[in-house]
N, C-alpha and C positions, 0 to 999 in steps of 0.2 A: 112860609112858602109863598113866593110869589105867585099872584092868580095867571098868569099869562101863559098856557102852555105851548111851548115851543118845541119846534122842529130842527133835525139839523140832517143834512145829507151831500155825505162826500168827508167822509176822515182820514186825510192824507195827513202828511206833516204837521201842518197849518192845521187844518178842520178836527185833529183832535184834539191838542189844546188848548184851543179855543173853545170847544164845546163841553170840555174840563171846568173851562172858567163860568160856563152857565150854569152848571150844576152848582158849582160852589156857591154861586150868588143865591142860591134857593128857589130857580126854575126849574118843572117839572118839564123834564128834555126826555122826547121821542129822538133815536136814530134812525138812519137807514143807510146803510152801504152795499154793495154787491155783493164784495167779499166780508163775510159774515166773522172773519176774525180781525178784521178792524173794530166791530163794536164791542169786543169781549171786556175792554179798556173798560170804556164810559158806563157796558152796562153791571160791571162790577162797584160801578161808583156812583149808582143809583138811576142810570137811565133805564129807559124802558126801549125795546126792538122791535120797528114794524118791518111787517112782512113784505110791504110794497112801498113804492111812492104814494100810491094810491090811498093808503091807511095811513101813513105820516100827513099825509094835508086834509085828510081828514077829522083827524085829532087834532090837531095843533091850532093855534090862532095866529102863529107867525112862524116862519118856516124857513129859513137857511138856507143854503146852496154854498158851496166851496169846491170847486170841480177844478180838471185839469185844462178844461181848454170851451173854445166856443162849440163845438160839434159836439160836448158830454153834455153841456150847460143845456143846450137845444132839445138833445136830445130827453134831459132827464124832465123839461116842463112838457112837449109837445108830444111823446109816444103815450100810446092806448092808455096805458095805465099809470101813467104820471103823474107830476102834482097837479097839473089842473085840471085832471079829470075825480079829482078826489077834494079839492077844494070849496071851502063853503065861502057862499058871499061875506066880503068883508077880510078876508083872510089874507095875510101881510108877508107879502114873497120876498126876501131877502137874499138878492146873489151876491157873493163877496166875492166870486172867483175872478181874475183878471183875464176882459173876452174886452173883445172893441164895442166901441161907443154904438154903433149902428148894430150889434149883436142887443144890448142892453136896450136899446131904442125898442127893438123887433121884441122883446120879452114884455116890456113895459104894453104897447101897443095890445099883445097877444093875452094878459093878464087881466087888461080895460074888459074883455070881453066875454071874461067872466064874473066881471065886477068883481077881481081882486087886485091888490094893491101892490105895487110892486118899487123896489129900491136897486138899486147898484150902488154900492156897497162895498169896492176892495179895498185892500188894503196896504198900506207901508208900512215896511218890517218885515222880519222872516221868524224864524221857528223861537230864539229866545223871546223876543217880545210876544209874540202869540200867548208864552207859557207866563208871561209873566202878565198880563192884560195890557201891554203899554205901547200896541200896534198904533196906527193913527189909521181911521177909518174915513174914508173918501166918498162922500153920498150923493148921488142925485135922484132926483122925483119928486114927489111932492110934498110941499113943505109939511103939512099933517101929518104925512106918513113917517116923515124924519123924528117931527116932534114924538111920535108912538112907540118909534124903534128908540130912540135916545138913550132910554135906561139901559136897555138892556146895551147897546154897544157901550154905552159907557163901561160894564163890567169887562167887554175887548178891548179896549185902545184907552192909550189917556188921552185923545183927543177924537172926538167923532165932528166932521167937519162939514155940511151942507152948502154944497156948490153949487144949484142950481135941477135945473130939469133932467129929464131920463137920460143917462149916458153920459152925463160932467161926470161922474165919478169915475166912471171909465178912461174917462179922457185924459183927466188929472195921472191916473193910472199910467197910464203909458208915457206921458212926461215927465212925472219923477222917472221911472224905470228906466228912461232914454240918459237921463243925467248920470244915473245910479252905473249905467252900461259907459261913461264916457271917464268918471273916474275911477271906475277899476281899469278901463284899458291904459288911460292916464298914468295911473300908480302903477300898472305892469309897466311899463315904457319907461317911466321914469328909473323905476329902481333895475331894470335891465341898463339901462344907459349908464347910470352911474358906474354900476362894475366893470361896465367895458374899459372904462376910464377908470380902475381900481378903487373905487371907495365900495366896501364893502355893505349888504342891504341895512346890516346892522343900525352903522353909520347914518345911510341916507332914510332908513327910517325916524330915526332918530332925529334929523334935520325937517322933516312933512310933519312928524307930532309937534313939536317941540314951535312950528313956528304959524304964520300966518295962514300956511297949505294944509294944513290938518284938518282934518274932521272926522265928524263920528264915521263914517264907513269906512275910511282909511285907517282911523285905530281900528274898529274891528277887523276888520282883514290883515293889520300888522303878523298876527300870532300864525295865522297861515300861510302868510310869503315868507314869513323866519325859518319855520319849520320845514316849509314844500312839502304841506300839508291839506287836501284841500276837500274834507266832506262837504256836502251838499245842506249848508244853511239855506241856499237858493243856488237850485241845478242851474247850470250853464246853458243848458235846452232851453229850458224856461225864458234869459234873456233874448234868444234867439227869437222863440215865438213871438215875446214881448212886444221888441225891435220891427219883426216883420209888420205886426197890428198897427204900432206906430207911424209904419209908411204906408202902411193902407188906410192910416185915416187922416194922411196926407204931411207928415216927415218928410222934409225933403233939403234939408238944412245941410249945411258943408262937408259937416262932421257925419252925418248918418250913418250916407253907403258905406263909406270905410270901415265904420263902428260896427255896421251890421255883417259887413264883407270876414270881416277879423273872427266876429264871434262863432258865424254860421262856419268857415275854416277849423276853429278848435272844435269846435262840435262833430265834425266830419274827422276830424285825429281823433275821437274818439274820446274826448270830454265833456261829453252833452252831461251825463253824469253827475259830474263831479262839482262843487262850486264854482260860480261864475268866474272865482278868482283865477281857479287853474288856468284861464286863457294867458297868465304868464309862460307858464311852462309850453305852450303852442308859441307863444312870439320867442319865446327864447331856444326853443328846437328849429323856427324856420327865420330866423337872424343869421 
């Protein structure tokens, strides 16, 4: 058993098998989620359930976050009973959830002041790599603090990667994501173009793998633009939010508003939902 007892709160998608893969490593993991049939998982699998925020940072020596957005994040360190009202000096706050850079700044700053430590921390990758530890983890804060967390992200990602002070990992965050948003509209666009002009996706998939335009997200989403098929490995919502973070922490690049114009459009037809992929089926209804 690893000595470090660890915390984890917010098991969505992402945050439960990720915190599958801490147990496995032989950390003794505290959860806590609102809804109490999210931890049924983990605590059959040997975690233990605290009653508050409040009791999760206070057991714990390092302590998780995975949330949906910057107003749950805010919310779950700064209300009455939250983690840093239950925190002991020295205690290592880890948010992995994807919030802007000036969000992670204001946690960082607000953690100083309880002399605890704090990271940002999200992550590349969606729900398979989570499950399998092979996300790649994007950190900023301080260098010590990186050094302490290490092990244990190593058991999350095959790469945990230290960029600099409070908020680089955020930042990193919303730039891959911006990329991540430019070639799936890309590969929508494309493989709708082609069949206008009769070559089938088959075909023109086959031509994106096979040559210089391929890449890993483009095979992974092959199996879903074949099918017209499109669960939520990463909702569509989410790039939406992403996107907007992006330009509020100052996106303003050729490509953006259109990229953001398109997604927030499918999300309004009623694909926030679904994978981000589905924005083909929105360009190819208003074509």
């Amino acid at each position: 058993m690893n000595k470090l007892k660890i915390g984890w709160a917010g098991l969505g998608n992402m945050g439960t098998p990720m915190a599958l893969n801490i147990l496995k490593a032989g950390y003794e993991l505290t959860v806590f989620n609102r809804d109490k049939d999210k931890e049924q998982e983990l605590i059959a699998a040997g975690a233990r359930s605290a009653k508050s925020l409040q009791e999760l940072a206070s057991h714990c020596d390092v302590v998780f976050t995975m949330l949906s957005d910057d107003k749950a994040v805010k919310s779950v360190y700064n209300e009455t009973d939250g983690l840093l009202s239950g925190s002991k000096t020295g205690t290592l706050m880890i948010d992995m959830s994807t919030v802007a850079p000036d969000t992670s700044r204001y946690l960082s700053a607000l953690c100083k002041t309880k002399q605890v430590s704090f990271l940002d921390a999200p992550v590349s990758g969606s729900v398979q790599p989570a499950k399998e530890g092979k996300l790649i983890i994007l950190v900023g804060g301080e260098a010590q603090d990186f050094e302490k967390a290490k092990p244990i992200l190593d058991v999350l990602g095959k790469l945990a990667l230290y960029l600099g002070t409070a908020g680089a990992g955020s930042s990193a965050k919303l730039a891959i994501n911006y990329l991540l948003g430019i070639n799936i509209q890309a590969l929508a666009e494309t493989v709708l173009f082609a069949e206008q002009n009769g070559i089938s996706k088959e075909n023109m998939l086959t031509i994106i793998n096979e040559g210089a335009c391929g890449n890993g997200i483009i095979k992974l989403k092959t199996p879903a633009v074949l099918n017209d098929n499109f669960p939520p490995a990463f909702a569509l919502k989410y790039i939406v939010k992403d996107l907007k973070l992006a330009k509020g922490a100052g996106l303003n690049s050729p490509l953006s508003n259109p990229l953001l114009n398109t997604f927030e459009a499918a999300a309004a037809d009623g694909l926030g939902e679904e994978d981000l992929m589905a924005v083909i089926k929105y360009l190819k209804s208003s074509s």
